[in-house]
N, C-alpha and C positions, 0 to 999 in steps of 0.2 A: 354422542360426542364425536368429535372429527377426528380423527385419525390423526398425531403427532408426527412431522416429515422427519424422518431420519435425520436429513439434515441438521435438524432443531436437536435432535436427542442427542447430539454428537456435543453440544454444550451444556448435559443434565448434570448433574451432582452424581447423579445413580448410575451413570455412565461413566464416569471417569472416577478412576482413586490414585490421581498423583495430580500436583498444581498444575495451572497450566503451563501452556510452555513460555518460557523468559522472563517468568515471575521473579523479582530477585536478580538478574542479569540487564534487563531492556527496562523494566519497570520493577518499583516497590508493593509494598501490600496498600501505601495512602497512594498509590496512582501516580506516583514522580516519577518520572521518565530518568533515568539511567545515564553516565556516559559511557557511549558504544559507538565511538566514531567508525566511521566507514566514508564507501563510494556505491553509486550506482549508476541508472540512468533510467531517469522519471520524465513522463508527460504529464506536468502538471496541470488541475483543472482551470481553465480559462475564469481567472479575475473576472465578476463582472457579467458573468456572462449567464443566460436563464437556467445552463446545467449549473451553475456555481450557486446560484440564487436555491433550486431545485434542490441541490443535495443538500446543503447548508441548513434546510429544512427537513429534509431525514434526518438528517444528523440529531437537530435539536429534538426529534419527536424520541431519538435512541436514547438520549439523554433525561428527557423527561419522564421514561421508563421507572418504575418505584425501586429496581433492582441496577439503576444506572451509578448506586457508586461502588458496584461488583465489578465495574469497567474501568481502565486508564483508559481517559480520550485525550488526543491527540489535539493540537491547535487543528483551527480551522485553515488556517494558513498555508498545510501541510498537505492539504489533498492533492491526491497525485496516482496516476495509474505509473506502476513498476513497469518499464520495460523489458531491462538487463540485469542480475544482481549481480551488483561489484561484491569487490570484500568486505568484512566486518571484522571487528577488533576480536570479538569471540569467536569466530567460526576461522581459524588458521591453520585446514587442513583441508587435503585433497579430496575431493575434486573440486573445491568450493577458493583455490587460491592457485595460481599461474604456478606451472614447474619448471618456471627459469628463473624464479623473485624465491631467495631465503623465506624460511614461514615465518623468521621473526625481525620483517622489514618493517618497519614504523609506517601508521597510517597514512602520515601524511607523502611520507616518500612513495609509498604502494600508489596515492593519489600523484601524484606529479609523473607519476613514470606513466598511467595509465594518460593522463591529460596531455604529454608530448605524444603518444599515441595514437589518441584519438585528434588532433588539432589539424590533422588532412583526412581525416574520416569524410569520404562523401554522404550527404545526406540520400537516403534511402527514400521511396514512394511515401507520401502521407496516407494516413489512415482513417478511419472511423472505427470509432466502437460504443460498444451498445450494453445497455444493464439490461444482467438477464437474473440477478437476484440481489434479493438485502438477505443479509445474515446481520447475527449480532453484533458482529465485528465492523461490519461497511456492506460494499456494494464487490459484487462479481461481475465482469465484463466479459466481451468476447470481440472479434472483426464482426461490423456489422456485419459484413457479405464476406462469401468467399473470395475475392479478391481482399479484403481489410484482412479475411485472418491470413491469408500468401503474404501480405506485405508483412504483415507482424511478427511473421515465423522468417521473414530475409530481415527482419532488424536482428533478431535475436542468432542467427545464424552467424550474421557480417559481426557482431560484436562479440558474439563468444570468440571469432577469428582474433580480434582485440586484445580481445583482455586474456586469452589463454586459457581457456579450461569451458568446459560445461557439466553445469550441475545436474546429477542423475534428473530432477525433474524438466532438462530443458526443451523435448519435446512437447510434453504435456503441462506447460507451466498454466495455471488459470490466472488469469491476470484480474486485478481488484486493486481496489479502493477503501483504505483502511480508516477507520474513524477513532476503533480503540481495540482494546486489548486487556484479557479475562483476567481479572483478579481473583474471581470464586467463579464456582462452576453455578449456573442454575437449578434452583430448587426445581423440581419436578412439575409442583405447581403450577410454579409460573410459564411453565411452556405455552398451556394455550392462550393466555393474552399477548404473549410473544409472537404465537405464528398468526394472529389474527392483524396485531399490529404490522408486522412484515411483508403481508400479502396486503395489505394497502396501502403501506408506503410503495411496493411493487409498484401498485397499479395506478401510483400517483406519478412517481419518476415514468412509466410509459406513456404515461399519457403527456408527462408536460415534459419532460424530455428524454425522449428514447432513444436518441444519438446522445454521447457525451460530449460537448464541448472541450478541447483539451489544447495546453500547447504542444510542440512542437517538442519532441524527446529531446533531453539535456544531461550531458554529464553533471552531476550534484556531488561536491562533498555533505557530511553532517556530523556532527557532532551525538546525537539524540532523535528521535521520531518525529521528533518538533518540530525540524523544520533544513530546508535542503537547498542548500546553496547552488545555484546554476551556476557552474565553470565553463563549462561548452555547452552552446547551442545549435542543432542541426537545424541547419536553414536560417537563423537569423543573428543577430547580434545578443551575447549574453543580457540576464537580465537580473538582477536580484529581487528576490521575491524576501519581501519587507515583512517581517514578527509584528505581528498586531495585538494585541492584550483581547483574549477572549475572555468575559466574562464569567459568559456560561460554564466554562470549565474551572472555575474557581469552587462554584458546586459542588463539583467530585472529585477536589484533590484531599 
């Protein structure tokens, strides 16, 4: 029998005895997504484009999993690599919120003050980045080359300047692409048709796309996981990214 990656085992049932995390805060136990307004700033995946097509297809094969309504999934709509995390309604404490903004400024003010902020932000080097794993959750990324991850570490630098603060992970943030979000932990069982499934979706995103297709990082308000209003655009004119009715996740709410 193959060896179970650590990794994996970090989602077992026999490895954890407390929910996961945001169960009940960001999402319910039927997979409804939460209100938990906030801000951030996301490169979302390129509409349209063979990495959107490409994931959009892991996506579905995570979902057609026998253990997929153990998961909230997210719209499709929503895929997005994180670059900056702004604030969240729940997390309104140091070092994760600016120490010149009150901790009990209203979201939407905390966003306005950040968007006069950011509205002469020059745009920083563009980048590439690359999947270097599927977890159960989504996809983990990284700067394809050393030069992608120098520019990704001056975005995250120039906007902690920003927005005021950096959160203890902000050297080593691993930056990803979230699909859904743990309701139950996995039975033990099921690990190895998980890592068997993972390592070929692996090797399917490398082969048909192993650069991400992505746009251009944007300041986002949001109400929910659902879906991320672009307020500011670096480099181009805002754009609104349009709520489509996904089927598929009708499945597993």
């Amino acid at each position: 029998m193959v060896p179970i990656d650590s990794s994996l085992i970090a989602f077992a049932r026999s490895a954890n005895n407390i929910p996961p995390p945001h169960l009940g805060t960001r999402y319910d136990a039927e997979g409804r997504f939460l209100h938990e307004p906030g801000n951030t700033v996301v490169s979302h995946v390129a509409a349209g484009s063979s990495s959107h097509d490409a994931i959009l297809t892991v996506r579905d094969r995570l979902m057609a999993m026998p253990e997929a309504g153990q998961f909230a999934f997210t719209h499709a709509s929503s895929l997005h690599m994180t670059i900056f995390q702004g604030i969240i309604e729940d997390r309104r404490n140091p070092p994760y919120w600016p120490t010149d903004m009150p901790l009990d400024t209203p979201i939407d003010v905390m966003t306005a003050h950040f968007r006069d902020k950011l509205k002469n932000f020059p745009p920083l080097s563009p980048f590439r980045a690359r999947i270097t794993e599927v977890t159960p959750l989504g996809l983990t990324l990284e700067g394809d080359s050393v030069d992608d991850r120098r520019c990704l570490r001056e975005w995250r630098d120039a906007l902690a300047g920003v927005f005021g603060y950096r959160h203890p992970d902000h050297n080593d943030y691993v930056f990803h692409i979230t699909f859904a979000y743990m309701i139950d932990w996995l039975a033990d069982a099921a690990l190895p048709r998980w890592q068997e499934m993972l390592a070929k979706t692996l090797a399917y995103l490398k082969a048909r796309s192993p650069v991400v297709d992505l746009d251009p990082p944007a300041f986002c308000s949001f109400e929910d996981m659902n879906h991320f209003e672009e307020l500011i655009v670096f480099g181009r004119s805002p754009k609104t990214v349009r709520m489509r009715h996904d089927p598929v996740d009708a499945l597993y709410r």
